[in-house]
N, C-alpha and C positions, 0 to 999 in steps of 0.2 A: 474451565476445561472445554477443548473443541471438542462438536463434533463429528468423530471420525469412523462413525459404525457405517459400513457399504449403504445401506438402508439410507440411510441419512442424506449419505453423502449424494446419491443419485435419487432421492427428491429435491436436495438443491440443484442439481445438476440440470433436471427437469425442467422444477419452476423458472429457473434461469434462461431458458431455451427464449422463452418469451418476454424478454427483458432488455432493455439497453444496458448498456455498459455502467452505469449508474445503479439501475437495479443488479445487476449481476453482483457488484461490488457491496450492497449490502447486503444480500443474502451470504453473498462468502465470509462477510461480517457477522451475522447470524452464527452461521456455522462455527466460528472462530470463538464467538463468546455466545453460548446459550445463557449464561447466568446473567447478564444483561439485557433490561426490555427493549423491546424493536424501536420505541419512540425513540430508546434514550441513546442510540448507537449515532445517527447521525448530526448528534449534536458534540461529542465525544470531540477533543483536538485530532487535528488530519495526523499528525503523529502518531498518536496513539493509534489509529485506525489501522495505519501502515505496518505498526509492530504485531498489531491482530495478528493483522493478515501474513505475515513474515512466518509467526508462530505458526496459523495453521499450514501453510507449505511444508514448512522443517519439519511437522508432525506427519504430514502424508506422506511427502518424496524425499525425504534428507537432506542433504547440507548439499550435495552439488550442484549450480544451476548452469543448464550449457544455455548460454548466450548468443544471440548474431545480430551481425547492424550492418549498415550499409556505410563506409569510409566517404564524408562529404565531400572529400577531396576529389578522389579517382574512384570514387564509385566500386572499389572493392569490397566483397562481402570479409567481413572480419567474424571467426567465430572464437569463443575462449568459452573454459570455464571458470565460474565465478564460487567462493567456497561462500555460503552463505554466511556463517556463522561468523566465520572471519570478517567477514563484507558490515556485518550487523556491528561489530566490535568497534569499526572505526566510524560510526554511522555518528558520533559527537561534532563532528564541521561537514558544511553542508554538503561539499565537494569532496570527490574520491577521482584517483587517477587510474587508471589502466594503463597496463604496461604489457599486455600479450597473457594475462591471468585472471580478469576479470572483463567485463561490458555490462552490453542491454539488448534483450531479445528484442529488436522492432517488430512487432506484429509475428515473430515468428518463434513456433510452438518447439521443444525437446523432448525427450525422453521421460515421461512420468514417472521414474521409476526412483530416481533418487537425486532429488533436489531440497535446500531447504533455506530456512534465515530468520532473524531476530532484528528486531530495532529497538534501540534507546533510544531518549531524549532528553533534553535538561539545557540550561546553560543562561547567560544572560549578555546582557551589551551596557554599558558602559563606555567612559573617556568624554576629555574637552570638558565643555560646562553643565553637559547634560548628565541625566544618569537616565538607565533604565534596566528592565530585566523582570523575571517572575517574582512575583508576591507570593510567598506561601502561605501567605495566612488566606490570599482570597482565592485559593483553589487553581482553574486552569486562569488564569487574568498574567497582563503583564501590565508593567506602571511606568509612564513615561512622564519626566520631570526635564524641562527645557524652557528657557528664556517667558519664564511666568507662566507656564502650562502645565499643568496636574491633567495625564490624561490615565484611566484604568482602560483596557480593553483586553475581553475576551478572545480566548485564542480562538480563530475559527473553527468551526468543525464542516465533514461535510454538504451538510444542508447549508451552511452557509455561502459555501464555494460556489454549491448552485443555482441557489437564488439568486448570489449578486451576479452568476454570469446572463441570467437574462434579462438584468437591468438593462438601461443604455447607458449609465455611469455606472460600473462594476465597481469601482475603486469608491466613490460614494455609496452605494448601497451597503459595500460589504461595511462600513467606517458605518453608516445606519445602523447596521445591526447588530456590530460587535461592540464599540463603543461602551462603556458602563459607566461612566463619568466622565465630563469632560471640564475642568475647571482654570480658567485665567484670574491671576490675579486675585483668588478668591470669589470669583463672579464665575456661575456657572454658566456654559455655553453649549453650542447644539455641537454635534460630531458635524454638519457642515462645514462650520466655522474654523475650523481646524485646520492653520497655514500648511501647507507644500514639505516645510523642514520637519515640521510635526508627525505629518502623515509617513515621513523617512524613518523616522526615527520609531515610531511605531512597526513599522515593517521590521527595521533590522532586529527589534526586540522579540517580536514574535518569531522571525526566522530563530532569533540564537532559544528559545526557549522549547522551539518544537523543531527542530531540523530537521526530523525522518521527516517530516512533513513534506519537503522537495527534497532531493538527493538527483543530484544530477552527475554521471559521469563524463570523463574527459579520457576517451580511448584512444590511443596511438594507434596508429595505421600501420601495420610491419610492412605493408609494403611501399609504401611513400611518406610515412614519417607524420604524416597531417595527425592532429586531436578532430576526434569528432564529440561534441556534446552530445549528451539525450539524457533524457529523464524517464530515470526507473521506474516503471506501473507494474505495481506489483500486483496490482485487483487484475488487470487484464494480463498479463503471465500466468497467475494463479487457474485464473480460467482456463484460456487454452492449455492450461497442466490438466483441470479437470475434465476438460471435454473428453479428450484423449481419453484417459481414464475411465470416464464413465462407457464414449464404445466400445473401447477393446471388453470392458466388466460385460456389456449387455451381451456381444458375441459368446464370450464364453457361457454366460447362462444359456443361451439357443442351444450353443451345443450341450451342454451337461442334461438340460431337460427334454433335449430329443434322444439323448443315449440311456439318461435314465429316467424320465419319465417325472424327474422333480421338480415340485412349483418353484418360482423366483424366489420367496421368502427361504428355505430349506438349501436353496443355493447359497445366497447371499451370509445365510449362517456359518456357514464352513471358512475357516480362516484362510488366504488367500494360496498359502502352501496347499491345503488341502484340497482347494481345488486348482493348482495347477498336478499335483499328483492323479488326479482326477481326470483330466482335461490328458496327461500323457496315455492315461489308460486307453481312455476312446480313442485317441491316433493308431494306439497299436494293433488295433482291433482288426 
């Protein structure tokens, strides 16, 4: 269960102030799942993390999110909106299209008021001589079998994302860390060792096993026809949904405790109807 008490919401909103985009995104993780410990969220698959965080938006702002991106093409601003819930539904292949109904806010913030969304995950990869795909018996892992190679690896979560990106081999670090076995021939061997076709094939499995995990859109340009790619960050949308949120919230308590004299906690308690009925009285004044 998130949560979503005002109180709550704007000591995340807080702590967050001084945080990178990293930090910010596991505190909204936080918020998203209290019933899980802090250690244990950034080890969690980047899909699941995604769907957290999808959950806790559709719990605060609703299902519609208004979007804008910039057309790679001609440089036109494209705005749409995106229905969450709907968007979450088709979130089983990694790509979604746009057609003038959906996008991806680039850096830029909407309407707090009602936006929201969900993500799945599942699937596996297969064909040719290989196989591959999740294991359910070993939990988050996928198992790749290819030309004498038994490999298990862990889906990443993400502390792994970011550790390996301060490596100076990202692609080897991450393959260090996620790795759970690696076996040729019956002889086991290090995650180095691990040929090029191997490491593909690892990839694709993982992609088909956690997809929310990247979700990248392909939006048509209404006005010159170009697709522009971008990739969905839903940790930093969610944010700029909350910033918003959090000032316009503090504004209103200035005003309600300069009209009636009430502390922030006796504000913040009043359901958000009641203090906008609240908040009209002191206008009329």
């Amino acid at each position: 269960m998130a949560n979503t008490g005002a109180a709550e919401l704007l000591a995340t909103w807080e702590a967050g102030l001084a945080e990178a985009p990293t930090g910010r995104a596991l505190l909204l993780h936080r918020a998203a799942r209290p019933d899980v410990g802090a250690a244990s969220l950034p080890v969690l698959p980047v899909g699941e993390r995604e769907a957290d965080l999808f959950a806790l938006r559709r719990a605060l702002f609703g299902e519609r999110m208004q979007v804008r991106l910039a057309c790679s093409a001609c440089g036109e601003d494209m705005e749409f909106d995106l229905d969450a819930g709907e968007f979450a539904r088709s979130l089983g292949v990694r790509n979604a299209s746009g057609d003038g109904h959906g996008g991806f806010r680039d850096g830029q913030g909407g309407s707090p008021d009602e936006y929201g969304g969900s993500v799945g995950h599942g699937g596996s990869v297969g064909g040719g001589d290989s196989s591959a795909g999740p294991d359910p018996s070993a939990g988050a892992v996928v198992r790749v079998r290819q030309d004498g190679w038994d490999v298990s690896f862990r889906l990443p979560g993400v502390a792994d994302l970011t550790a390996a990106a301060r490596a100076a081999d990202p692609r080897a670090a991450l393959l260090a860390r996620c790795v759970v076995s690696a076996v040729r021939d019956g002889a086991a061997v290090g995650a180095g060792d691990l040929p090029v076709p191997v490491q593909r094939r690892i990839a694709e499995a993982v992609e088909a096993a956690d997809p929310g995990a990247d979700v990248t859109l392909n939006v048509g340009c209404p006005e010159c026809g170009a697709a522009t790619r971008a990739e969905l960050d839903i940790a930093s949308y969610l944010w700029t949904e909350l910033d918003a949120w959090a000032r316009d919230l503090l504004l209103d308590v200035h005003l309600l405790a300069t009209s009636y004299g009430w502390s922030e906690p006796e504000i913040l308690a009043l359901s958000p109807l009641r203090r906008r009925y609240y908040l009209e009285l002191c206008a009329d004044v």
